[in-house]
C-alpha positions in Angstrom: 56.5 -34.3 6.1 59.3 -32.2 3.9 62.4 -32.7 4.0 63.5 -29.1 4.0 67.1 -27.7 3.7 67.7 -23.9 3.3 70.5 -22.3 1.8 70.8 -18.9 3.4 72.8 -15.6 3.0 75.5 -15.3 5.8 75.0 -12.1 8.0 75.9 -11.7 11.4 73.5 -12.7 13.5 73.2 -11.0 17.0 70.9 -12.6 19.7 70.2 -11.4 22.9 69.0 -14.2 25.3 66.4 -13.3 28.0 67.3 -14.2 31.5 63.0 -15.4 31.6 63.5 -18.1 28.6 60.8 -20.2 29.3 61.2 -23.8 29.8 60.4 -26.0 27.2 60.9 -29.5 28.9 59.6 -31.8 31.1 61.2 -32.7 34.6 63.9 -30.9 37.3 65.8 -27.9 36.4 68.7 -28.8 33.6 72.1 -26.2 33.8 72.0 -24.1 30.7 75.2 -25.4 29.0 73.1 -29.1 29.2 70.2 -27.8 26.7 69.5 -26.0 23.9 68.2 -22.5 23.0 65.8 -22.0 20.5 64.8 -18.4 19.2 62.0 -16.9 17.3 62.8 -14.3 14.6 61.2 -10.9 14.3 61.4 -9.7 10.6 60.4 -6.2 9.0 58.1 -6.2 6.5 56.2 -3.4 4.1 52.8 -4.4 2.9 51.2 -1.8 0.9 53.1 0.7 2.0 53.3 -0.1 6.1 55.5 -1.4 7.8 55.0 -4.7 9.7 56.7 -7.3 11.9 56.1 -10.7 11.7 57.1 -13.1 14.6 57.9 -16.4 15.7 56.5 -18.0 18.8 56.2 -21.2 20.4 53.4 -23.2 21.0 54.3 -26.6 21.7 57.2 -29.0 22.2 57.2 -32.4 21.7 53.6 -32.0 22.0 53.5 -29.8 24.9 51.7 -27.0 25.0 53.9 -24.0 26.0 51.6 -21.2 25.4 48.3 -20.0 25.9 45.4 -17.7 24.6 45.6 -15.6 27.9 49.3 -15.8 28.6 50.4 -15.5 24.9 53.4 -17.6 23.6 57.2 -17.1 24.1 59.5 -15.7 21.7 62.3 -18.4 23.3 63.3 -21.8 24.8 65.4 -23.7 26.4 64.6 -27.5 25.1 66.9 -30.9 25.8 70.0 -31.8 23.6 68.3 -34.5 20.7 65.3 -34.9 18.5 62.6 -31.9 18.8 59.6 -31.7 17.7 58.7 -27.7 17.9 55.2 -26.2 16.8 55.9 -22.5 16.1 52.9 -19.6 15.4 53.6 -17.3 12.5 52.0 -13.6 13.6 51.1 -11.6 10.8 50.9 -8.5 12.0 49.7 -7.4 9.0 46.6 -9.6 8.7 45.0 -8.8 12.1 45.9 -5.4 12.5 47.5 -5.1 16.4 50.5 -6.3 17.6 48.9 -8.6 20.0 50.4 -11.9 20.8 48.0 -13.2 23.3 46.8 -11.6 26.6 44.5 -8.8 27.2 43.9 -7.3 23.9 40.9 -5.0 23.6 38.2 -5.0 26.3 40.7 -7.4 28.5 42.2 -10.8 28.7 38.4 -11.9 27.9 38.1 -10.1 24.9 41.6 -10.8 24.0 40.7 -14.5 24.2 37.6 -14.3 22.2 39.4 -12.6 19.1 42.5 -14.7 19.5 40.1 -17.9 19.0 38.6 -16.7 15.9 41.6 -15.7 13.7 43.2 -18.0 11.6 46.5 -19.0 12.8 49.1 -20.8 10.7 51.4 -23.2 12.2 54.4 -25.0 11.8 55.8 -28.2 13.1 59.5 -28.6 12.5 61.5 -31.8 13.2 65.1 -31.5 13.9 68.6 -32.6 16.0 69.2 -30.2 18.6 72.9 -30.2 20.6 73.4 -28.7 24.0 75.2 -25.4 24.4 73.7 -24.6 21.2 71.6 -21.4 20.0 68.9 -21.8 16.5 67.4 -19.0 15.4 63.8 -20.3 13.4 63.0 -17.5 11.0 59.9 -17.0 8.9 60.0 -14.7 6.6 56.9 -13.9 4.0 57.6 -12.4 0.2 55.6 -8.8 0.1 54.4 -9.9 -3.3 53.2 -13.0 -2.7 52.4 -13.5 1.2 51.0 -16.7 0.5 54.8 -17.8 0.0 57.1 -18.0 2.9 61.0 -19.0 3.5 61.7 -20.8 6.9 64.9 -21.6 7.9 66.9 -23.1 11.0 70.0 -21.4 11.5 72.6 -21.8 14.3 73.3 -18.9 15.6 76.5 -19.8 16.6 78.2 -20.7 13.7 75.4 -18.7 11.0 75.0 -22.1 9.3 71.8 -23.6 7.9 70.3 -26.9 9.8 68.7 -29.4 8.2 65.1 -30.4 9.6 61.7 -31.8 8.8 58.5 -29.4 8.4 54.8 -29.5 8.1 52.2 -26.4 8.0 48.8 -26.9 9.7 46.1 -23.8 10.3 44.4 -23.2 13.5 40.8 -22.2 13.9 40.2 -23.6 9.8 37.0 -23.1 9.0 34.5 -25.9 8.8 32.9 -24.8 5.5 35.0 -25.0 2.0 35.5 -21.7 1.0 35.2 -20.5 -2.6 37.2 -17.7 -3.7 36.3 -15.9 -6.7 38.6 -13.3 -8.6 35.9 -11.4 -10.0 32.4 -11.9 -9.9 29.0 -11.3 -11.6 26.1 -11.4 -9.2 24.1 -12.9 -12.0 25.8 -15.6 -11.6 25.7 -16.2 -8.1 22.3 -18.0 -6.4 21.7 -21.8 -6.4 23.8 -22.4 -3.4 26.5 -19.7 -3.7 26.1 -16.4 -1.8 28.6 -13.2 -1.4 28.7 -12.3 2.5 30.4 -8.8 2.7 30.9 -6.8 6.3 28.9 -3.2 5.4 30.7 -1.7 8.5 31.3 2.5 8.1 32.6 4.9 10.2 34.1 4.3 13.5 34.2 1.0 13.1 37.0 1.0 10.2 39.9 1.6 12.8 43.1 0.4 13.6 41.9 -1.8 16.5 39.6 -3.7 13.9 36.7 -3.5 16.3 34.7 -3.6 12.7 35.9 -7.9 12.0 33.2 -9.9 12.6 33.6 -13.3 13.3 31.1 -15.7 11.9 29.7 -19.2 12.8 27.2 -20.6 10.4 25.4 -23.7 11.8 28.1 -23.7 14.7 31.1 -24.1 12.4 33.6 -21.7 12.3 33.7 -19.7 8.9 36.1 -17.3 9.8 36.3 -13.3 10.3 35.5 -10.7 8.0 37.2 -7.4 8.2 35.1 -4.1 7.2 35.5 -3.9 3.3 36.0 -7.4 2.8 34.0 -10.4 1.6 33.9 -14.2 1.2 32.0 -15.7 -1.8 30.4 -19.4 0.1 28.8 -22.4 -0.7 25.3 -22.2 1.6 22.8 -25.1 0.7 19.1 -24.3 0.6 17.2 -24.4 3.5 17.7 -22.9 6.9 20.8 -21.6 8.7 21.5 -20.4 11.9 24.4 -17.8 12.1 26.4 -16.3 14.9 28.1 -13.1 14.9 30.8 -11.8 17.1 32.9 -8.5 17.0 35.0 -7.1 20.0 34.7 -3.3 20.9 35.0 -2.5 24.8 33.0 -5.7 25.4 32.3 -9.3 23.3 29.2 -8.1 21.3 27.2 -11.4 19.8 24.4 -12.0 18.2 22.3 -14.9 16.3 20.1 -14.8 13.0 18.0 -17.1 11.4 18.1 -17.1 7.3 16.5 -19.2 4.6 18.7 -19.8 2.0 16.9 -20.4 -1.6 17.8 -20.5 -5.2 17.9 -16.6 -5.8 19.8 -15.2 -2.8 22.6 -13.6 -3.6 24.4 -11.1 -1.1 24.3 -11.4 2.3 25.3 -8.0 4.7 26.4 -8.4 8.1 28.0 -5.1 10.2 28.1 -4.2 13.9 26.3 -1.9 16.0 26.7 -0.4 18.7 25.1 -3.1 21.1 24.3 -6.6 18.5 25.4 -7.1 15.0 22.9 -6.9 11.9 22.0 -9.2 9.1 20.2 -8.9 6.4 19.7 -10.5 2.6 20.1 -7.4 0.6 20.8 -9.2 -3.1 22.8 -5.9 -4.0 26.1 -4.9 -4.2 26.8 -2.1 -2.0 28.7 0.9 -3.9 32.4 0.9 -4.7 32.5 -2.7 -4.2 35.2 -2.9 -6.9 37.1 -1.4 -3.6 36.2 -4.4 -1.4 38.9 -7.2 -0.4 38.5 -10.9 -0.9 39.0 -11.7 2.7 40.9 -15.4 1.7 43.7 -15.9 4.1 47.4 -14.0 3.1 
């Protein structure tokens, strides 16, 4: 755990409490001015040139859950006075392309579900002294330049001043295979092992609803999901594989593929179709990769 303190820039802070804050406690119904308030923060962002919101919402307390895939995960709480223990999501916006928070998303609260399950989530458990009567304001905010880097802060909102608390970051839905990221690659020196998996999706499918990501399980571990125009450079020992392949459109379109890895594959393609998802051990680059995206998590 770190021992986190955050000195912040005083502002006036102006938070409307919703008369449906969920309960974040155990046991009878407490009077308001006997518990604490906690709040998620909704921040504006610009990320190459679009604008985004990131949020903060609630998963657990005290190791309760207090969300869920098909009800999604409240923006606010009310929690008892003393030590908290309060897992909050971070929703980037940005990185999976609809404002969805949980529920029925695309196709449905099945479909919805499905996608929700395969993205890669980051989470934060923070540690700290609540008092009754009290309103906290936990804000995550990422830098634009760097959106691996992120300021959190506890504020309360009463008094705009800074509260001291404990923190750890864990990721939901991590993949079971070690990713290897490469910068810039040669495909002559790719092979023995290490293979470039790129999603070849055109047309339609490169949309604002992402129904173009593909998620991928390779020997029934989670590797993660590929938008269209992105790739992920893996470790794959030789031998057989068995992969599964998922992307949401109107309904959960899967598939599953056989491959034999050996010492000169290279580049593997997957995109969707219209009713399955394709495959196939090309060993070529497709053109303008110099346009594709790593697909490592931001």
């Amino acid at each position: 755990m770190k021992l986190f303190k955050v000195t912040v820039v005083l502002v006036t802070l102006s938070i409307i409490i919703s008369c449906g804050t969920s309960k974040g406690y155990v046991g009878d119904k407490i009077s308001t001015n006997e518990l604490a308030i906690l709040n998620g923060s909704v921040n504006s962002i610009a990320i190459d040139g679009r604008k985004h919101k990131e949020r903060v919402l609630f998963a657990k307390v005290n190791q309760r859950d207090v969300g869920s895939y098909s009800k999604g995960w409240p923006k606010n709480l009310k929690v008892k006075e003393g030590k908290n223990v309060i897992e909050v999501r971070h929703f980037r916006t940005w990185k999976y392309g609809i404002e969805y928070t949980g529920g029925g998303a695309i196709g449905g609260i099945q479909a919805g579900l499905n996608q929700e399950r395969t993205m890669n989530h980051h989470h934060y458990v923070l540690s700290f002294i609540a008092e009754k009567n009290k309103n906290y304001l936990i804000s995550i905010m990422s830098d634009p330049d760097n959106l691996g880097n992120v300021s959190i802060s506890l504020i309360n909102a009463s008094t705009n001043q800074e509260v001291e608390f404990q923190y750890e970051k864990k990721i939901i839905n991590k993949s079971g295979i070690t990713n290897s990221f490469i910068g810039s690659e040669k495909v002559d020196e790719l092979g023995n092992g290490t293979v470039i998996i790129y999603n070849g999706a055109k047309g339609l499918y490169k949309n604002k609803l992402n129904t173009g990501r593909l998620s991928i399980w390779i020997d029934d571990k989670l590797l993660g999901h590929i938008d269209p125009d992105e790739y992920l450079i893996v470790p794959l020992s030789k031998g057989k594989h068995h992969v599964k392949l998922l992307h949401v459109d109107v309904f959960n379109i899967k598939s599953e593929h056989d491959i034999v890895i050996n010492d000169e594959t290279k580049i593997l393609q997957v995109k969707p179709t219209a009713f399955s998802n394709k495959l196939l051990i090309t060993n070529s680059l497709p053109k303008k990769f110099d346009r594709f995206r790593n697909a490592k998590e931001n």
